[in-house]
C-alpha positions as CSV (number, residue, x, y, z in Angstrom):
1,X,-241.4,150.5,66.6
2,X,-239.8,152.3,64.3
3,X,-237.2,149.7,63.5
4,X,-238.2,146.3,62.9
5,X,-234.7,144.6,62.9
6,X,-233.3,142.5,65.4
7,X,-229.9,141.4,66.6
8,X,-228.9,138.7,68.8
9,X,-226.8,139.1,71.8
10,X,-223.8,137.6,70.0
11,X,-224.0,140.3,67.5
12,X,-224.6,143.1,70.2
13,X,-221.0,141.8,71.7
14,X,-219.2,142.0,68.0
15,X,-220.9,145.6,67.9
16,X,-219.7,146.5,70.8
17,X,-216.1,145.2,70.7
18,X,-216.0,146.7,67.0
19,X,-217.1,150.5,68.2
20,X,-214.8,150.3,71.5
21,X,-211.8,150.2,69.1
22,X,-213.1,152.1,66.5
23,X,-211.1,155.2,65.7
24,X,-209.1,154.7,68.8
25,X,-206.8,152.2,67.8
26,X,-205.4,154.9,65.7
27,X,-205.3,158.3,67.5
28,X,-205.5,156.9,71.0
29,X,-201.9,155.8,71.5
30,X,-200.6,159.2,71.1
31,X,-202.8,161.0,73.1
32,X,-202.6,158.8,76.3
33,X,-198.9,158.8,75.3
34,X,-198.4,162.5,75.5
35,X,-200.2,162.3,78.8
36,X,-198.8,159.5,80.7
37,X,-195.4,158.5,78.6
38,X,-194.0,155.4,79.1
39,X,-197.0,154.4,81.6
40,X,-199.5,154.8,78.9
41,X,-200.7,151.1,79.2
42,X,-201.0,151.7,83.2
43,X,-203.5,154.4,81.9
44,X,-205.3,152.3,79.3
45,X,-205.2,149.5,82.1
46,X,-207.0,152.3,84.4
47,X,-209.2,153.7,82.1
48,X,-210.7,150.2,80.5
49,X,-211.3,149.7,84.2
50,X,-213.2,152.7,84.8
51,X,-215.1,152.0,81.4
52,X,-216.5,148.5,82.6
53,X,-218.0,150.4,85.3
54,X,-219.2,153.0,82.8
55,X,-220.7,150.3,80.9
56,X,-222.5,148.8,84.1
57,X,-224.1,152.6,83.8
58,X,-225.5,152.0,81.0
59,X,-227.0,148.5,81.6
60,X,-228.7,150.5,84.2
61,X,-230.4,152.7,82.0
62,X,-231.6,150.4,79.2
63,X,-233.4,148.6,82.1
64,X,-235.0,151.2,83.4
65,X,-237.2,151.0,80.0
66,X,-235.8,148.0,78.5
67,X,-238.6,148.2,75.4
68,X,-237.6,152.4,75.0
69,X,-234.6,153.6,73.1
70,X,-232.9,156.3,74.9
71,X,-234.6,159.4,73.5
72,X,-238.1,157.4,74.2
73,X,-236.5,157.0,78.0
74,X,-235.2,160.4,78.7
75,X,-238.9,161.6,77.6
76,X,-240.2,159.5,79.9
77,X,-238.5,160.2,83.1
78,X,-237.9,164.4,82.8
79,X,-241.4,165.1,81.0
80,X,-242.6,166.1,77.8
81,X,-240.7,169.5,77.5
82,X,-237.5,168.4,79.3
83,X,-237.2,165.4,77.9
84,X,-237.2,167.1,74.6
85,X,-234.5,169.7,75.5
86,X,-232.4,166.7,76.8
87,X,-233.0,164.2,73.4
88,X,-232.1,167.1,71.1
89,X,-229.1,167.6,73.0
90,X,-228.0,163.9,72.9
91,X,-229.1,163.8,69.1
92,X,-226.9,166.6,68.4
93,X,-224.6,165.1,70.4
94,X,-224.7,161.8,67.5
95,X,-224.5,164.0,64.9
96,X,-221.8,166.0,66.0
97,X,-219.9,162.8,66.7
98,X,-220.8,160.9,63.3
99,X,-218.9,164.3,61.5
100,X,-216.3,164.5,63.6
101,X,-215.3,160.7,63.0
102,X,-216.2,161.2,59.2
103,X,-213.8,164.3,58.7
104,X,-211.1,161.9,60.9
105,X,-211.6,159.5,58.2
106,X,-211.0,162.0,55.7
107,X,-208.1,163.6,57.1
108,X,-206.4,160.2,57.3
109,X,-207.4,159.0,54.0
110,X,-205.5,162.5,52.3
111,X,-202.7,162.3,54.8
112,X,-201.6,158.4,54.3
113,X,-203.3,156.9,51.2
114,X,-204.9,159.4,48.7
115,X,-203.2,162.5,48.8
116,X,-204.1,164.3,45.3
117,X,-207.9,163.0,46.1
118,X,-210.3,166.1,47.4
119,X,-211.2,165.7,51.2
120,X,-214.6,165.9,50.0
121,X,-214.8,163.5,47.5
122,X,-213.0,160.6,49.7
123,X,-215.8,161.6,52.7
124,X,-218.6,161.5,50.5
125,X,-217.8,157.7,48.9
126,X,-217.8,156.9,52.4
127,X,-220.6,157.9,53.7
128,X,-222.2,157.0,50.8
129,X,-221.3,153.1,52.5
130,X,-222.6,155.0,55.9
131,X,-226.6,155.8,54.1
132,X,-227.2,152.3,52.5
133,X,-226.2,150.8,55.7
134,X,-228.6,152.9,57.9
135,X,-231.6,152.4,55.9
136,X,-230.9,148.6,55.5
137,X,-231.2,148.7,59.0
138,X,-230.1,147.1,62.2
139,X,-229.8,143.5,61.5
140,X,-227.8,144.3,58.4
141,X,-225.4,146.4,60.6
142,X,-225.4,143.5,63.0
143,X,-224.3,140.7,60.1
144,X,-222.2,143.2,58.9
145,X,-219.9,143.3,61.9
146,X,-220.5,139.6,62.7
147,X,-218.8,139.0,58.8
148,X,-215.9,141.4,59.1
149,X,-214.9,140.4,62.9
150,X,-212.4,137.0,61.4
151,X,-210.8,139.5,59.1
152,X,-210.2,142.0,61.7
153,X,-209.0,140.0,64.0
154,X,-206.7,137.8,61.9
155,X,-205.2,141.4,60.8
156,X,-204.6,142.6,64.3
157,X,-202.8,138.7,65.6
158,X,-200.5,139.0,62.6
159,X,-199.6,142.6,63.2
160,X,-198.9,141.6,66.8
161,X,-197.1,138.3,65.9
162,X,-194.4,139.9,63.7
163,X,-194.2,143.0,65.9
164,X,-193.0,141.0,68.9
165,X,-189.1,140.5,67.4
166,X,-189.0,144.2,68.2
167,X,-190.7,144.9,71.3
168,X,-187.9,146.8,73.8
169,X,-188.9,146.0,77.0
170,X,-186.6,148.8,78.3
171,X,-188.9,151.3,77.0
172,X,-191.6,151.2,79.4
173,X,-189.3,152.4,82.2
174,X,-189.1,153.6,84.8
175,X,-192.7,153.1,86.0
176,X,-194.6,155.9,87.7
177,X,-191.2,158.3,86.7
178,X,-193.6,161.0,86.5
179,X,-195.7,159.9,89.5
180,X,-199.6,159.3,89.2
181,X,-201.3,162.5,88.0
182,X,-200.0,161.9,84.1
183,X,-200.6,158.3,84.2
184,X,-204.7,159.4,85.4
185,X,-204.4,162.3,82.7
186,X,-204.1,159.8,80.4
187,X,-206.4,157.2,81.5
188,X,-209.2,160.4,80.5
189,X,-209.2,159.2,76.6
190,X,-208.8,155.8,77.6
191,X,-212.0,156.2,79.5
192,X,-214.0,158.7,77.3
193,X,-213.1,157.8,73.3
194,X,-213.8,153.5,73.9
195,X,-216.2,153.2,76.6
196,X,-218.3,156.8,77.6
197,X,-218.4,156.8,73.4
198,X,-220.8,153.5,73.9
199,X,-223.8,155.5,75.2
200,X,-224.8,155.5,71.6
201,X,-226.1,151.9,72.1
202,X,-228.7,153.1,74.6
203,X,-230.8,153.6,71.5
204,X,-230.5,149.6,69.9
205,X,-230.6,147.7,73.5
206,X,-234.5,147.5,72.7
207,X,-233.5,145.2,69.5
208,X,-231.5,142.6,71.0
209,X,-233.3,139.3,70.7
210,X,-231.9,138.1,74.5
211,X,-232.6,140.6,76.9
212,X,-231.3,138.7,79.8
213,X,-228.3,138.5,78.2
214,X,-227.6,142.1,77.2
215,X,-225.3,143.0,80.0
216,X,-222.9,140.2,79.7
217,X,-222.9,140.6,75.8
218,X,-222.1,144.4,76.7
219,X,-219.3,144.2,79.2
220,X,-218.2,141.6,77.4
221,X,-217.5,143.1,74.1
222,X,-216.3,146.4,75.9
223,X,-213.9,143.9,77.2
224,X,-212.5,142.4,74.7
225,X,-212.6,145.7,72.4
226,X,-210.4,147.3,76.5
227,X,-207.9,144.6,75.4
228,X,-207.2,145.2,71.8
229,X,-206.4,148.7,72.5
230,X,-204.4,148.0,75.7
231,X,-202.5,146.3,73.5
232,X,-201.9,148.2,71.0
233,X,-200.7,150.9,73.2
234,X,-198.6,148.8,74.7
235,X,-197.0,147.8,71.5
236,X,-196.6,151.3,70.3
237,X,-194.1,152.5,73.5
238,X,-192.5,149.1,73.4
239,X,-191.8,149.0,69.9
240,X,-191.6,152.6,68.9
241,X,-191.2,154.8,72.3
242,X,-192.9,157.2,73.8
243,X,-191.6,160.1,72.0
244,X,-192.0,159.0,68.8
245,X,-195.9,158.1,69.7
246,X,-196.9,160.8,71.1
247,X,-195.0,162.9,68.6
248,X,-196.9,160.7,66.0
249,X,-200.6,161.6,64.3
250,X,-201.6,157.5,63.7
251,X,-199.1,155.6,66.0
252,X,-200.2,152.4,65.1
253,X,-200.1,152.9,61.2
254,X,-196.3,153.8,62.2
255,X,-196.0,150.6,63.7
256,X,-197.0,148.8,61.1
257,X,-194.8,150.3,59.0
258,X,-192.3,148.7,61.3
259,X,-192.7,145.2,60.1
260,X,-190.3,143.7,58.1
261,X,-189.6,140.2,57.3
262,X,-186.1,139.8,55.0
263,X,-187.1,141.6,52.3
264,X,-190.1,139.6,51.1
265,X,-192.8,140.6,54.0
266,X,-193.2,144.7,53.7
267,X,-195.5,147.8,53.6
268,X,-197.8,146.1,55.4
269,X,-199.4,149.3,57.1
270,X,-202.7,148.9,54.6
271,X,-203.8,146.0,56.7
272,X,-204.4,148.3,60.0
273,X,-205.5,151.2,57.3
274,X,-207.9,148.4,56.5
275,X,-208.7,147.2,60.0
276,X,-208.7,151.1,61.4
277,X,-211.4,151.9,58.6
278,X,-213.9,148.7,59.0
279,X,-214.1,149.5,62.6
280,X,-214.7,153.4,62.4
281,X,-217.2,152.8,59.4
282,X,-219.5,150.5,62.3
283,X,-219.0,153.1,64.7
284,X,-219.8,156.0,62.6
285,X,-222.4,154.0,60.8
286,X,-224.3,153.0,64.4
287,X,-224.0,157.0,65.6
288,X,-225.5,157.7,62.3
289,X,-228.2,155.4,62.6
290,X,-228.9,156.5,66.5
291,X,-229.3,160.0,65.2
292,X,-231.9,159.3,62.4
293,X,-233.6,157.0,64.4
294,X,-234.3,159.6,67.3
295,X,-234.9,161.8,65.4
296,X,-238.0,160.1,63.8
297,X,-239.0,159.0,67.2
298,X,-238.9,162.5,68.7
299,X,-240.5,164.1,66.2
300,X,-243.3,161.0,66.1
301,X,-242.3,160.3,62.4
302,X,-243.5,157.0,61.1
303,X,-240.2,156.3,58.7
304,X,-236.5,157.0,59.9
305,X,-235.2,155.7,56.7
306,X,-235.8,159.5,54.2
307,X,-233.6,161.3,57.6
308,X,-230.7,159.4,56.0
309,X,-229.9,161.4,53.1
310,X,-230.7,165.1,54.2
311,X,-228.8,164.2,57.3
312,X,-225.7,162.6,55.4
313,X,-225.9,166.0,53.4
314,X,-225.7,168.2,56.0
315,X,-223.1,166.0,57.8
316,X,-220.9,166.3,55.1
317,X,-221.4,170.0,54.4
318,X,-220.6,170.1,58.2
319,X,-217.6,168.3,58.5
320,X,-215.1,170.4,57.2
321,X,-216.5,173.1,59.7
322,X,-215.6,171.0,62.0
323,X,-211.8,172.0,62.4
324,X,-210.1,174.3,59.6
325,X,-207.0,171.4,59.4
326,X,-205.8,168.2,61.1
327,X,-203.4,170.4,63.5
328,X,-207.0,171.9,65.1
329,X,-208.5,168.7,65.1
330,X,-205.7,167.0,66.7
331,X,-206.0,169.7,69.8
332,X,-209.8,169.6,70.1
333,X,-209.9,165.5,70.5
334,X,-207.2,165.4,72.4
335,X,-208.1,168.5,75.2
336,X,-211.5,169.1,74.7
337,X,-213.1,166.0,73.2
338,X,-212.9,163.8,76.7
339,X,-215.3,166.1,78.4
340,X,-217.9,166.1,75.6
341,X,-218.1,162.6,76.3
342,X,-217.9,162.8,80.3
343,X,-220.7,164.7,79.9
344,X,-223.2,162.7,77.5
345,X,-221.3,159.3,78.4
346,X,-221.3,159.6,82.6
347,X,-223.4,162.6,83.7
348,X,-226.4,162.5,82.0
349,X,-227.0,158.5,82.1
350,X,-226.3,159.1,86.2
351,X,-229.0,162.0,86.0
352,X,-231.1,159.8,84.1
353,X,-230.9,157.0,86.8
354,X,-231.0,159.5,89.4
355,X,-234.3,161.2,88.3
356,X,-235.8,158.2,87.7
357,X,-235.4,157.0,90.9
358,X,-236.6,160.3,92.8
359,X,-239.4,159.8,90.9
360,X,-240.0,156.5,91.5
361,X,-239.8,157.3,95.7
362,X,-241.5,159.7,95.3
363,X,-244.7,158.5,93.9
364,X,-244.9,155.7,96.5
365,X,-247.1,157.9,99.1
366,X,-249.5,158.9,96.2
367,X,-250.3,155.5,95.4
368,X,-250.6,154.5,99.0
């Protein structure tokens, strides 16, 4: 193996929960909000539903080769020559999520905190954090996440706490105005930016110390990451609509700007700036990480850890290519992002599964 590290379940549920919120606790209320309105928690009740299943999906695959990454498993079930078409695809599939998050961070970080700092120069301190983490390795991700969890949990309960003099319970009616088609519109991102987005730990299941645990330590972390955010979406239209959310770029920096206690508790919207970037930096970091490591395991490499730095180059070189400005960016996750992940998150494990199985009937003759 290419990677030597281990984690242990309890660390697989942390890195789980962590990447299921990532970058959505930010940008996802507003998008299911433009969707569904006020009956955005219906959808992100709806969509963390369909997401548990999702996860199941993937259980599924890591045990159809539980000591094989992904990229190994895919070459094992469709061949030598399709299996390679089909890991490149899901390796540029990484990649082109890792820029994607890494230009969201930038484009936050000049929009809120460090306006006169180039977009460049804020993305490349960054993944600067993103390289030494990916050639430490996975345990060091693992401990990591397993130090940062208290912090971001404490930050998220206080935000909640003094949000609750505000909440307007009025402003979550009427439900179902709209009937049921918004409401599933916006259960879409709920489903494909938490949960389809956890495919990406297809390629670390093989690292995990309890293997008989890995399924519970999966859904639950998808769980308990489904909650935070149901939360938080709920908070948004209760506390600030669901106009002014969906009308919002980061909905729940807005709402932290909300809190205000006399005159001595203020300007507390750092602490989910703080809270937003720890869990994005995990989920980019581990989507980094999956992309190197392929890589070197496609290619039969015997070292993952010299991908890190021509990779990080060309992601940054890449990211602003991305999208031209945060308008563009805002319309590609929101419209056309979902069905990137439909594709890589849902179809292709269930083709996977599928195959395998076809396969696996059909072989039973031969061998009698």
């Amino acid at each position: 193996m290419l990677e030597g590290g281990k984690i242990s379940i309890r660390q697989l549920t942390i890195l789980v929960m962590l990447v299921t919120i990532g970058d959505s606790i930010l940008v996802l209320p507003s998008i299911s909000t433009f969707y569904a309105q006020q009956d955005a928690w219906v959808s992100s009740f709806i969509g963390m539903t369909a997401g548990l299943l999702v996860v199941y999906v993937f259980c599924m695959v890591g045990q159809l080769y539980p000591h094989l990454t992904l990229i190994q498993s895919i070459q094992q079930i469709l061949g030598k020559w399709v299996g390679a078409i089909v890991s490149l695809l899901f390796l540029a599939y990484f990649f082109l999520s890792a820029t994607a998050h890494t230009r969201e961070v930038g484009d936050f970080l000049n929009i809120e905190m460090i306006q006169e700092t180039p977009l460049q120069a804020s993305q490349i301190l960054f993944i600067s954090i993103v390289i030494m983490a990916a050639r430490l390795g996975l345990e060091v991700i693992g401990r990591t996440a397993e130090f940062f969890t208290p912090l971001i949990l404490i930050i998220f309960l206080i935000l909640i706490m003094f949000l609750l003099p505000q909440i307007e319970l009025e402003r979550i009616e009427p439900l179902l105005e709209n009937g049921i088609k918004p409401v599933l519109m916006g259960s879409i991102p709920c489903l494909a930016f938490p949960f389809l987005e956890l495919v990406t730990f297809l390629m670390i299941l093989p690292y995990v110390t309890q293997t008989k645990k890995i399924r519970q330590g999966f859904l639950q972390g998808a769980l308990f990451g489904g909650i935070v955010l149901i939360i938080i979406i709920a908070m948004s239209v209760l506390v600030l609509g669901a106009d002014e959310t969906s009308r919002s770029i980061y909905p729940s920096y807005s709402l932290a700007r909300k809190i205000s206690l006399g005159r001595f508790l203020e300007r507390v919207e750092s602490s989910i700036a703080l809270m937003w970037l720890l869990t994005i930096s995990i989920k980019i970091t581990l989507y980094f990480y999956a992309f190197i490591l392929g890589l070197a395991q496609l290619f039969k490499l015997k070292e993952y850890r010299m991908l890190a730095l021509p990779a990080a180059m060309l992601l940054i070189v890449l990211s602003p290519l991305i999208s031209p400005n945060i308008t563009y960016y805002n319309v590609l996750i929101a419209k056309y992002w979902p069905y990137l992940d439909l594709t890589y998150g849902l179809l292709f494990p269930l083709l996977l599964i599928g195959v395998y199985y076809v396969r696996k009937i059909s072989k039973k003759p031969t061998e009698a």
